[in-house]
Backbone bond lengths (Angstrom), bond angles and torsions (degrees), N, CA, C in turn:
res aa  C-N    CA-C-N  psi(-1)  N-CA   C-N-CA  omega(-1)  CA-C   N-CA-C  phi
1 X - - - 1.455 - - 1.530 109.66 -
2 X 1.284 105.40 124.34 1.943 105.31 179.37 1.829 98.78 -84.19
3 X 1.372 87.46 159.46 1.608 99.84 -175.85 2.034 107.87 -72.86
4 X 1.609 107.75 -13.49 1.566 93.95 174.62 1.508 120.81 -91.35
5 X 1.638 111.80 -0.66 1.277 132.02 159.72 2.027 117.44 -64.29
6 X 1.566 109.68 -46.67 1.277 99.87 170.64 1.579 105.38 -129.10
7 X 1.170 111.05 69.62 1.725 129.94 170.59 1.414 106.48 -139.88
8 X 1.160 149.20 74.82 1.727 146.77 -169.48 1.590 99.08 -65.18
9 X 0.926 131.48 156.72 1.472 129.58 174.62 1.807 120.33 -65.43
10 X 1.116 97.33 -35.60 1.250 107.23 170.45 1.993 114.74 -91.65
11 X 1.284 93.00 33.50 1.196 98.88 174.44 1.996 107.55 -114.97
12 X 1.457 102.38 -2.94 0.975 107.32 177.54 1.077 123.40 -79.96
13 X 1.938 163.73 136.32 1.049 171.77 -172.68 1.190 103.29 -134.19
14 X 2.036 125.34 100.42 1.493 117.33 165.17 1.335 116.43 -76.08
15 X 1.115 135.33 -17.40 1.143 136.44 -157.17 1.442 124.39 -127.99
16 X 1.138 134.33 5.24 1.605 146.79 -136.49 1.912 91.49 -63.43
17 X 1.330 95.89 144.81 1.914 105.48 -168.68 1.727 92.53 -98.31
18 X 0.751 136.72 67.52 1.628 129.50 -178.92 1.718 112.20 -88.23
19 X 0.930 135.67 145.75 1.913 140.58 160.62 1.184 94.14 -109.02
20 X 1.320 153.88 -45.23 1.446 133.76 -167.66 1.504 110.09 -139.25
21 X 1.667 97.26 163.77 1.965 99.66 -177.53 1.531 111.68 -50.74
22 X 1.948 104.41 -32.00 1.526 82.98 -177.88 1.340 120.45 -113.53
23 X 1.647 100.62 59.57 1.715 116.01 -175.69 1.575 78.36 -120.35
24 X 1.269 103.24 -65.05 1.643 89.12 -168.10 2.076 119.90 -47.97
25 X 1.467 92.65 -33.92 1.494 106.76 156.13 1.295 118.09 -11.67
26 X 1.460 106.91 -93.24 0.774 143.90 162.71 1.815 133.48 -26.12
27 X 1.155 77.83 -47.22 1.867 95.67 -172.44 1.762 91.57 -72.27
28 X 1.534 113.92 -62.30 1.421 118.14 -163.26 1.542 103.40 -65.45
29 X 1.619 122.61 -29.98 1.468 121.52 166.40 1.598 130.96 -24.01
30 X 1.899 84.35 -54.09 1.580 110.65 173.77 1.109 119.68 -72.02
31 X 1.560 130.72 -38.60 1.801 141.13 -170.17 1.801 78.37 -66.79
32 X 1.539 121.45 -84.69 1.753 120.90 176.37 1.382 122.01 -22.31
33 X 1.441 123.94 -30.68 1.447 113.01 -172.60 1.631 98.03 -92.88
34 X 1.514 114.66 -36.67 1.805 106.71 166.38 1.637 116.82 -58.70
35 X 1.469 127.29 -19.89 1.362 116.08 176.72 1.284 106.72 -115.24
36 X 1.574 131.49 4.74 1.888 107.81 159.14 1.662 97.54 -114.17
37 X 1.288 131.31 -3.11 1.457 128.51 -176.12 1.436 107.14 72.65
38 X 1.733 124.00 4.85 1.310 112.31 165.54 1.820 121.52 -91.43
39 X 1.059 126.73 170.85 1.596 120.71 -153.94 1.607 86.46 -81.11
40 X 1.738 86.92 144.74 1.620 88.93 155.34 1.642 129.33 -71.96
41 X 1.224 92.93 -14.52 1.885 82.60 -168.98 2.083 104.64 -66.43
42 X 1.247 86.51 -31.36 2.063 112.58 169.41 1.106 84.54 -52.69
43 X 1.158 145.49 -83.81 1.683 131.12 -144.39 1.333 116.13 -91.39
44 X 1.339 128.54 -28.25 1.505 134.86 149.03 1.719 95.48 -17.89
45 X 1.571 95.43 -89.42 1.383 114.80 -147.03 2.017 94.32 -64.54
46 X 1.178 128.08 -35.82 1.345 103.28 157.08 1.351 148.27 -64.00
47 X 1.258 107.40 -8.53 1.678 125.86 171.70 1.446 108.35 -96.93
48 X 1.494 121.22 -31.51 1.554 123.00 173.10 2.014 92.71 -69.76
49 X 1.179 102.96 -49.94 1.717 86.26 176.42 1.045 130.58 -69.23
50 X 1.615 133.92 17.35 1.371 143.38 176.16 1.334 94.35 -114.37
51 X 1.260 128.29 -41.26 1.424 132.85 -175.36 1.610 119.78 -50.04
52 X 1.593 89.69 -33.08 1.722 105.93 -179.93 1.587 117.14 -65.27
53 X 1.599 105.65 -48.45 1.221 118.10 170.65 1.912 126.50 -39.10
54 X 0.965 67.83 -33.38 2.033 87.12 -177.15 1.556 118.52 166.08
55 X 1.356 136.41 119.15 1.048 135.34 -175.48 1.927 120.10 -33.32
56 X 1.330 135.42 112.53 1.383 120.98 -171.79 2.272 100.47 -83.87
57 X 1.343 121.31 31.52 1.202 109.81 149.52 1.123 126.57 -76.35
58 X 1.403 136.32 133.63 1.643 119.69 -163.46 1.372 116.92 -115.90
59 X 1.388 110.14 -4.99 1.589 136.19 -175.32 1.653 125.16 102.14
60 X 1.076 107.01 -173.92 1.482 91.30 -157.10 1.275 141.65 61.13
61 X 1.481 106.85 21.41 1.409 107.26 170.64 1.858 98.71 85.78
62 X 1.355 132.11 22.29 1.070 143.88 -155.12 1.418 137.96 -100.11
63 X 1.276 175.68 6.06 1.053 143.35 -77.70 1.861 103.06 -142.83
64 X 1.460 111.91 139.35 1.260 105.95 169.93 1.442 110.23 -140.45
65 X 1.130 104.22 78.59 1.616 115.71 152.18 1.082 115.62 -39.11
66 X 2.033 116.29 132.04 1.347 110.20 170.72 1.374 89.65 -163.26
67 X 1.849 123.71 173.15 1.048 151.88 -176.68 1.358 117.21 178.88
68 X 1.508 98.78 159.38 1.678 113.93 -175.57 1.717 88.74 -97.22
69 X 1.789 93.09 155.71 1.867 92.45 179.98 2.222 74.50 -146.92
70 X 1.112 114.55 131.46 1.401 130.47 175.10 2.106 102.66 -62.32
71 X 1.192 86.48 -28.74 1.556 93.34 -172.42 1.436 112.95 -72.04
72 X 1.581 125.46 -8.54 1.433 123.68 -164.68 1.605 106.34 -84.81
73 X 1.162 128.76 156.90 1.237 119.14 137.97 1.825 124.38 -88.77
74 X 1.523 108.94 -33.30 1.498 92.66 173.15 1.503 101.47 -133.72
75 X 1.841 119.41 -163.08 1.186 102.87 170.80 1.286 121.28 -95.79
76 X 1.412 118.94 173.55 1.617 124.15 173.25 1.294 96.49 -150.98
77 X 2.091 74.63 138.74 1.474 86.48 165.25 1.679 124.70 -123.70
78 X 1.264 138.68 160.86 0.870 141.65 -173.64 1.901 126.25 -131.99
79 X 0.910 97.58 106.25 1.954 113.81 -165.48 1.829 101.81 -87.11
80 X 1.207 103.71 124.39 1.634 114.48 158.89 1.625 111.03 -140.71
81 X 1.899 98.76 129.59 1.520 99.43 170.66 1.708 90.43 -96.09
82 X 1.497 110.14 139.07 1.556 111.73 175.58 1.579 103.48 -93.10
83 X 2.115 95.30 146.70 1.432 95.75 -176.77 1.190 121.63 -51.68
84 X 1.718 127.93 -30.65 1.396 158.88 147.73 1.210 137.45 -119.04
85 X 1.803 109.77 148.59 1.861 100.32 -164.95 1.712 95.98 -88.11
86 X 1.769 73.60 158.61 1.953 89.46 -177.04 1.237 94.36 -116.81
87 X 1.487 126.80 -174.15 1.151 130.67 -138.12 2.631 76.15 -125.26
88 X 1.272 95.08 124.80 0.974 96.76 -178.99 1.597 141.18 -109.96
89 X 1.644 86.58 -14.69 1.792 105.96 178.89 1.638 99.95 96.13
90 X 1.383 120.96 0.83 1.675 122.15 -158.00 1.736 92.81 -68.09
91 X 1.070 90.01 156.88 1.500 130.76 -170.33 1.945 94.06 -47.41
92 X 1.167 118.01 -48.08 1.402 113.27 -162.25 1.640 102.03 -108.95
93 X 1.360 119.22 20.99 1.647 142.56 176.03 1.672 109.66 53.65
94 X 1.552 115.89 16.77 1.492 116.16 -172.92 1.409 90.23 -94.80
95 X 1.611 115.11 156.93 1.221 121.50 159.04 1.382 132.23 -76.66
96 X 1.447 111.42 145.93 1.613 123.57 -163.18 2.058 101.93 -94.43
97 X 1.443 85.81 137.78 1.244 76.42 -177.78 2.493 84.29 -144.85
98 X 1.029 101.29 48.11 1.638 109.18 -178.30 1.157 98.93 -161.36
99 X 1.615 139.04 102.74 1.243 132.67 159.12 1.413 107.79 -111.11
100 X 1.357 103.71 160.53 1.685 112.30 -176.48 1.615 87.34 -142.57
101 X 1.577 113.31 120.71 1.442 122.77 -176.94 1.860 106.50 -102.12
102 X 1.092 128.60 136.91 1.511 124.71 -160.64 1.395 112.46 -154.77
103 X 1.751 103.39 92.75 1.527 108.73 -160.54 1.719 79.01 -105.26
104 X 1.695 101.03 164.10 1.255 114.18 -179.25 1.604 102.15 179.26
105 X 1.969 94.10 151.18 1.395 109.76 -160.90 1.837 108.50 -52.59
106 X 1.014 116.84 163.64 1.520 137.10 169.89 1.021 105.28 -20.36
107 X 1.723 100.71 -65.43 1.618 120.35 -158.20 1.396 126.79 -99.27
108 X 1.421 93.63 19.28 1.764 108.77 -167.25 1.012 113.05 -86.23
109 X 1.690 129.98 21.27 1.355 129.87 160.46 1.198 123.77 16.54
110 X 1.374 122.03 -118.22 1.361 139.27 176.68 1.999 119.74 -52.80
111 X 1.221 76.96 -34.36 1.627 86.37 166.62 1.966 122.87 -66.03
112 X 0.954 92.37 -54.98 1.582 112.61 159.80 1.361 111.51 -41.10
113 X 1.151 110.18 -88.38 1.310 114.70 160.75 1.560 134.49 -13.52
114 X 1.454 118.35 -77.54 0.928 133.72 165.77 1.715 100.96 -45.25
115 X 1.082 148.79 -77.65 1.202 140.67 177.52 1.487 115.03 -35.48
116 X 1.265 122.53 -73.13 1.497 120.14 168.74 2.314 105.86 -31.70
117 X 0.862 112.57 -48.24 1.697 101.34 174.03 1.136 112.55 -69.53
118 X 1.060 128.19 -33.09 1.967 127.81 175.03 1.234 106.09 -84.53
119 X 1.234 123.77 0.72 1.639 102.16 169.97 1.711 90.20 -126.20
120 X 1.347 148.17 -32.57 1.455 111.29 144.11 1.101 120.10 -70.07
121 X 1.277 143.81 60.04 1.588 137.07 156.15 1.194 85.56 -136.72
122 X 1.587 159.57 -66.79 1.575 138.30 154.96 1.369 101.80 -8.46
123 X 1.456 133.31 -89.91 1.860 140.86 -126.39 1.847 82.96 -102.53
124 X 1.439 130.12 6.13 1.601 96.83 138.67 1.580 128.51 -97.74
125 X 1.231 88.04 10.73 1.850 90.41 177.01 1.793 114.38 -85.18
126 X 1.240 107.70 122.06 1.724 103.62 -179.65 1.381 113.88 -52.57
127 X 1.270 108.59 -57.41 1.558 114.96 176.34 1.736 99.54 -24.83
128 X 1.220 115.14 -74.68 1.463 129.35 -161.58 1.226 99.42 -44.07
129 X 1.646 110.63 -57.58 1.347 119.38 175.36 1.265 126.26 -18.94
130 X 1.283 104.38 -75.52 1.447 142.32 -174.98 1.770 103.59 -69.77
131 X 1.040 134.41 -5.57 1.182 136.02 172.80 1.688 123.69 -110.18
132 X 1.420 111.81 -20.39 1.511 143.54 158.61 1.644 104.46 -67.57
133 X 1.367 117.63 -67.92 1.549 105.37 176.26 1.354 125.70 -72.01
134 X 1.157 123.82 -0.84 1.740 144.20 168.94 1.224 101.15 -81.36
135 X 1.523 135.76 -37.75 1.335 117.87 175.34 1.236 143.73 -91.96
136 X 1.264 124.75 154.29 1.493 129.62 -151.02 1.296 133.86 -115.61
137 X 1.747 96.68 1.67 1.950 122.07 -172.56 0.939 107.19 -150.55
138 X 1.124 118.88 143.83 1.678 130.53 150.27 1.491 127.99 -6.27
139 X 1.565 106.93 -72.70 1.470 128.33 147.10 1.452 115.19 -25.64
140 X 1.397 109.33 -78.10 1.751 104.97 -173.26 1.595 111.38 -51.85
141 X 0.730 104.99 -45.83 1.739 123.81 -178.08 1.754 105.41 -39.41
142 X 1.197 90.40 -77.85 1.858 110.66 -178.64 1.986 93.94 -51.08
143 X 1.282 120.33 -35.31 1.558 80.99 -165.42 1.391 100.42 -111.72
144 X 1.516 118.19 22.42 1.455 107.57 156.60 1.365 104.44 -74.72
145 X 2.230 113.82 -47.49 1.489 109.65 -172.91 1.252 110.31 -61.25
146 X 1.041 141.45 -27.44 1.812 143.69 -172.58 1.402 111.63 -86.66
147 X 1.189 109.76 -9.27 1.383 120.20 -165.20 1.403 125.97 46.44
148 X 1.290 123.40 37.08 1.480 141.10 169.36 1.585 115.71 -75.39
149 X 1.231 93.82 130.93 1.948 92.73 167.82 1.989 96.91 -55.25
150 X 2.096 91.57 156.30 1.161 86.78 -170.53 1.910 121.55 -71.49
151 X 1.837 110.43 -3.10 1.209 76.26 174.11 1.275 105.48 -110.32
152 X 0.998 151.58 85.43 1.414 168.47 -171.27 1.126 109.19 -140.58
153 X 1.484 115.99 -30.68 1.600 120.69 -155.82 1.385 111.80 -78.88
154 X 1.718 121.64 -23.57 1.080 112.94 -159.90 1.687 111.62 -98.83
């Protein structure tokens, strides 16, 4: 599965205003409950229950929140660069200021999976890095993650 298959355009957030891990929580809860029509407080509280397990910041300024919801039919994902990093619990104790949120059906096993490695194997590359916090739209955004020249992206 390519990332412009479960990234909708309006799944993009350049700017998200967050103060804490569980503002941004929160915030992307709501962007997810406008693109599967299931409640945010449902996906809050399933991403706060993955959160428990072990923090999903991975370093580098990083974070990929994700969970299974029985209610999906496929996956989605959802990208925010924050106007500023918050303090996240991530693995290498720096603050995250790049999350990629990645809900997916029950049964999406391997599928799941496989997505969660293609989008940390993208956001550990600096280049990428460094080309994600350089951008300033929707557009730029999506075709660094898709890896599209930029005018393709729109």
């Amino acid at each position: 599965m390519e990332l412009n298959e479960l990234l909708d355009p309006e799944a993009i957030v350049p700017l998200l205003k967050a103060s804490s891990k569980k503002q941004v929580i929160q915030e992307l809860s709501e962007r997810a409950a406008d693109l599967t029509g299931l409640s945010q407080s449902h996906i809050f509280d399933k991403l706060l229950q993955r959160e428990r397990l072990g923090s999903t910041g991975v370093g580098q300024g990083v974070a990929i929140p994700h969970g299974k919801l029985p209610e999906l039919e496929r996956i989605y994902g959802i990208f925010a660069l924050l106007d500023k990093p918050v303090d996240y619990d991530a693995m290498d104790d720096k603050p995250v200021d790049i999350v990629f949120l990645l809900l997916a059906p029950e049964g999406a096993g391997a599928d799941h999976l496989k997505a969660l490695a293609r989008i940390a194997r993208l956001l550990r590359n600096e280049d990428t890095l460094a080309k994600l916090r350089a951008a300033t739209d929707c557009d730029a955004i999506r075709a660094v993650l898709c890896q599209l020249p930029a005018s393709d992206a729109a």
